[in-house]
C-alpha positions in Angstrom: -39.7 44.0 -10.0 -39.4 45.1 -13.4 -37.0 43.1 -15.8 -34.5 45.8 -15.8 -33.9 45.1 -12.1 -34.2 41.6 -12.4 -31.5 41.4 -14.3 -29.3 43.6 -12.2 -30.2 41.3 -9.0 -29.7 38.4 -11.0 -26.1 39.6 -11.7 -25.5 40.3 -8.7 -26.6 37.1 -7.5 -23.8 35.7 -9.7 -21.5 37.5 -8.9 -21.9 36.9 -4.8 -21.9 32.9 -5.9 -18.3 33.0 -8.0 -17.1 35.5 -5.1 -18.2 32.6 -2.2 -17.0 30.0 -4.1 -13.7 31.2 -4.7 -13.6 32.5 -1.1 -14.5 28.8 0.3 -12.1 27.2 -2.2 -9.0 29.7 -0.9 -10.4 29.1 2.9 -10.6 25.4 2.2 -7.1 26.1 0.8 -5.6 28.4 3.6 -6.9 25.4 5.9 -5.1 22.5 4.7 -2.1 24.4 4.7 -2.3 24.9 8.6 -3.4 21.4 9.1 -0.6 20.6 7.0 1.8 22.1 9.0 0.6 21.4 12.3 0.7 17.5 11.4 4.3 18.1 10.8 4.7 19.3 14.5 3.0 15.9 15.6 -0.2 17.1 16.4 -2.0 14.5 14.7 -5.5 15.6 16.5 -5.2 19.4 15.3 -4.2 18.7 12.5 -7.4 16.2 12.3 -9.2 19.1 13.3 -8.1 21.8 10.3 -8.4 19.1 7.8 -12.0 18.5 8.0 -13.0 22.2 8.8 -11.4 22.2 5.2 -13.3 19.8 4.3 -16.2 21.4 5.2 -15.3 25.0 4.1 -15.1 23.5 0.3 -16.8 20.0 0.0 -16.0 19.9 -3.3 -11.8 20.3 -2.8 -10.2 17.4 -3.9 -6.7 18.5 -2.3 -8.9 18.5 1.2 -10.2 15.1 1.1 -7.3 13.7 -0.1 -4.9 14.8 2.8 -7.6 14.3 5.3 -7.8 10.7 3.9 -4.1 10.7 4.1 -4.2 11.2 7.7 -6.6 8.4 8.6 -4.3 6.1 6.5 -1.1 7.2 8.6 -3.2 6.4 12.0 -4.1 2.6 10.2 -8.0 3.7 10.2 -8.4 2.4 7.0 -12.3 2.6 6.5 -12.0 5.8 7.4 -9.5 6.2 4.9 -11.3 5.0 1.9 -14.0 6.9 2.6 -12.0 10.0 2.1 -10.3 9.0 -1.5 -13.6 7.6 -2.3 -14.6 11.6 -2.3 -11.4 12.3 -3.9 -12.1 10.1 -6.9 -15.5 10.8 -7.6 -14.3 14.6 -7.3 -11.4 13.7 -9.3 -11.6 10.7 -11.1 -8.0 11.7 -12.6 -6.1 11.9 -9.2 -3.4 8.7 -9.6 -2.6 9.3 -5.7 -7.0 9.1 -4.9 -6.7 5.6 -6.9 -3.4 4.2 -5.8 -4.6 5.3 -1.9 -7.7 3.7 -1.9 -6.4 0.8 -3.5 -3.8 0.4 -0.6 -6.0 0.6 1.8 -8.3 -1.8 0.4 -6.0 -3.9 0.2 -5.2 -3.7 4.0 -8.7 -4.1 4.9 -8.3 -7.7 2.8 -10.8 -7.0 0.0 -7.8 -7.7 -2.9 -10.3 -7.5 -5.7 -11.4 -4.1 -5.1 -7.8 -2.9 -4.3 -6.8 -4.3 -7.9 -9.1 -2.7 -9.6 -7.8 0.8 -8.0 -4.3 -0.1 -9.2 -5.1 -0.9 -12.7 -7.0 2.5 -12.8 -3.6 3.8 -11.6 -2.2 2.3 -14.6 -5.1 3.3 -17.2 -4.2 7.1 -15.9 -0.2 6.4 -16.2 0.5 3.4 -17.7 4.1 3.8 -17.1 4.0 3.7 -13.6 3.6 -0.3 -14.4 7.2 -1.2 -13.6 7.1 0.4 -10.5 3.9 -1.0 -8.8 5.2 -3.8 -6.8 2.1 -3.6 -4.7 0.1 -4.4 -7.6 2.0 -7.9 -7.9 2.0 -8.5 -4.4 -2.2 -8.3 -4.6 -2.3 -10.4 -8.1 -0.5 -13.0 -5.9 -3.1 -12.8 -3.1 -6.3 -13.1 -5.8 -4.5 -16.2 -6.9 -3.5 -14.3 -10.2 -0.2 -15.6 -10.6 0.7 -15.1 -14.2 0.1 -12.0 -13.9 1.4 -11.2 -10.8 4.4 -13.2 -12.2 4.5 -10.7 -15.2 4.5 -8.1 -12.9 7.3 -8.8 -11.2 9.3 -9.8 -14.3 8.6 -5.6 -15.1 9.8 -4.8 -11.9 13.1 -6.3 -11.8 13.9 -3.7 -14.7 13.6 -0.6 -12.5 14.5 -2.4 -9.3 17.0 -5.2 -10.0 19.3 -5.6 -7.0 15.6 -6.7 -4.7 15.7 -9.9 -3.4 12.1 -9.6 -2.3 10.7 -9.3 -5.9 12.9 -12.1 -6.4 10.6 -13.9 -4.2 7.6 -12.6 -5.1 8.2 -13.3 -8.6 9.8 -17.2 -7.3 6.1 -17.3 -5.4 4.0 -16.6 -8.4 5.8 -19.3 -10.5 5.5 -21.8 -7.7 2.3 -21.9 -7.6 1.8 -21.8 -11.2 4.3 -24.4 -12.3 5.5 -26.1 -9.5 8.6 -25.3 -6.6 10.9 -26.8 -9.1 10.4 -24.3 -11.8 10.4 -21.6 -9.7 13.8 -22.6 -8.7 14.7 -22.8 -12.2 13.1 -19.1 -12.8 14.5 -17.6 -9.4 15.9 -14.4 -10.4 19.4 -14.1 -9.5 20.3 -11.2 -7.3 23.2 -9.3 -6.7 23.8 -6.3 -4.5 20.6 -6.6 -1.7 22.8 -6.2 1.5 19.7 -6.3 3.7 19.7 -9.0 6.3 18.5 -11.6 6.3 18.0 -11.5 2.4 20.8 -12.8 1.0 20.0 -16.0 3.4 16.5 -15.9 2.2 17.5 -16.2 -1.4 19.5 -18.6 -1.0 16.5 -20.6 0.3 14.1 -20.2 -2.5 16.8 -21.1 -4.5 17.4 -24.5 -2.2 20.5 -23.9 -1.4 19.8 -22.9 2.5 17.9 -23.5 5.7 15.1 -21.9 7.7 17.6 -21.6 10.3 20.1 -19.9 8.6 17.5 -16.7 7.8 16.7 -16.7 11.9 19.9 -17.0 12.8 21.2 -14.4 10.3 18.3 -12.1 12.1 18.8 -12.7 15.5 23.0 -11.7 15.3 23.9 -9.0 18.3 25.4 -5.7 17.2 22.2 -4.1 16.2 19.7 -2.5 18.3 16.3 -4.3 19.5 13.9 -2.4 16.7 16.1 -3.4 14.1 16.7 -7.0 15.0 12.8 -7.1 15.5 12.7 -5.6 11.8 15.0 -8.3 10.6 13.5 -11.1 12.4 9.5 -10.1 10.7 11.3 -10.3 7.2 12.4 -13.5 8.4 9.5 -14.8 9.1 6.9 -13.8 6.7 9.2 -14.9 3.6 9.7 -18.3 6.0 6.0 -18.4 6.0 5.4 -17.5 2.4 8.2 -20.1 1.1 6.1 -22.8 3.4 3.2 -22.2 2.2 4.2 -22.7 -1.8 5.8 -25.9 -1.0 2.6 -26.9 0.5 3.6 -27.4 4.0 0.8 -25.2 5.4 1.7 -25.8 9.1 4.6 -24.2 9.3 3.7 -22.0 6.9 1.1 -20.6 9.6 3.2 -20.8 12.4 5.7 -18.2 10.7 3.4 -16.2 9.2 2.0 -16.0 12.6 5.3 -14.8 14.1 5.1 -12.4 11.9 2.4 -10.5 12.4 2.0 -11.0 16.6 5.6 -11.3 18.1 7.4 -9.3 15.0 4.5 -7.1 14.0 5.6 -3.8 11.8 3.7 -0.9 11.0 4.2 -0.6 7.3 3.0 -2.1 4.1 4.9 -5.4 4.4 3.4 -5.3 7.7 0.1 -5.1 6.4 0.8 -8.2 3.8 2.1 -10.3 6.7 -1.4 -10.0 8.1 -3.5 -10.2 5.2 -1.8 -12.8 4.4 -1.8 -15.0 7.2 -5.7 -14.1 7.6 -6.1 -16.0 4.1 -4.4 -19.1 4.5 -5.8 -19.4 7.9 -9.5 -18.4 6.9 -11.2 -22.0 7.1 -11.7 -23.0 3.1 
């Protein structure tokens, strides 16, 4: 072969790789799309299906790997879930939503050091996002961060002031920094959070009510079963959480417990009822 028509092949050559891989990109593309839509139908195992044929028709699609690790984190498989934004990131080591997902599902899988370190890359991309990332505080709480997470919390009461819950969070932190009595002191006051039972709970942290008076605000009739079930794991886990800062770890347990068997939800809180109550059980 003569150079002449070396360098035509070689042309050619390149131009049949930028053609594929454009063509495998838009496949990979056209792909997701279906699996996208089929998921919205409820066909969680098609749309399983289309996502990883996407996958496979670009390996290097970001997009692909994210929304098939989306999928996994919707169904709770969170090792399978990481494993997918772990692609994502190292893909993309820009994507916020590869970080913040991975960092959630570590989280759920217990390893809190890991997850925190997948949030604060969050924030290193964004930095203002800070305010907003609750979950971040809750997790500083768990690696026994509490100034921090306290901080955190403090931020968060400017773009979400009417929460009782990061009230608590932020009431938790102090406790066990300072002491119950200065979180007292430092409770945030809250106006305007018409959720039951957390105007009962408040008024706990702040000592001015009972354990009983959150269950019994949960349990009132007039509501249907899934919402009184809803109600009663809030209960519960912020029963369990006050418990455990004032150092009374057995009914911290047993509450924390109700929470996560009896009054088990499938959602993030959900999640930090059970990771939770797997660390303060874990033998020391």
């Amino acid at each position: 072969m003569n150079d002449l028509m070396k360098i035509i092949f070689l042309t050619l050559c390149l131009g049949i790789t930028t053609v594929s891989a454009a063509t495998a990109r838009e496949r990979s593309q056209e792909l997701l799309i279906q699996a996208m839509e089929v998921q919205r139908k409820g066909l969680v195992g098609s749309a399983q299906e289309l996502m990883t044929k996407a996958t496979e028709a670009d390996p290097t699609n970001p997009a692909a790997w994210l929304q098939r690790g989306l999928l996994h984190q919707l169904k709770s498989e969170h090792a399978e879930a990481i494993k997918n934004f772990d692609k994502v990131v190292t893909l993309d080591p820009k994507s916020v939503l590869g970080w913040e997902w991975r960092g959630e599902e570590r989280y759920k899988l217990g390893r809190v050091e890991e997850a925190l370190a997948d949030f604060d890359k969050v924030l290193e991309l964004q930095p203002q996002m800070k305010p907003q990332h609750w979950q971040r505080g809750i997790a500083l709480y768990d690696a026994g961060r509490f100034k921090e997470g306290r901080e955190q919390f403090e931020s968060h009461q400017n773009v979400n002031p009417n929460d009782v819950e990061n009230a608590v969070w932020h009431f938790l932190c102090v406790a066990r920094a300072d002491g119950v009595e200065s979180a007292r002191r430092a409770l945030i006051p809250i106006q305007g959070d018409g959720r039951v039972p957390m105007a009962q709970v408040h008024n706990l942290f702040g000592g001015k009510g009972t354990a009983q008076e959150v269950i019994d605000a949960s349990q009132k009739t007039g509501t249907t079963d899934e919402v009184r079930k809803d109600r009663l794991f809030y209960a519960y886990l912020y029963l369990g959480l006050y418990y455990e800062a004032t150092g009374e770890k057995p009914r911290a347990l047993d509450y924390l417990k109700k929470s996560t068997t009896d009054y088990a939800q499938d959602h993030y809180m959900g999640d930090v009822a059970r990771v939770r109550f797997q660390k303060l059980s874990a033998p020391k």
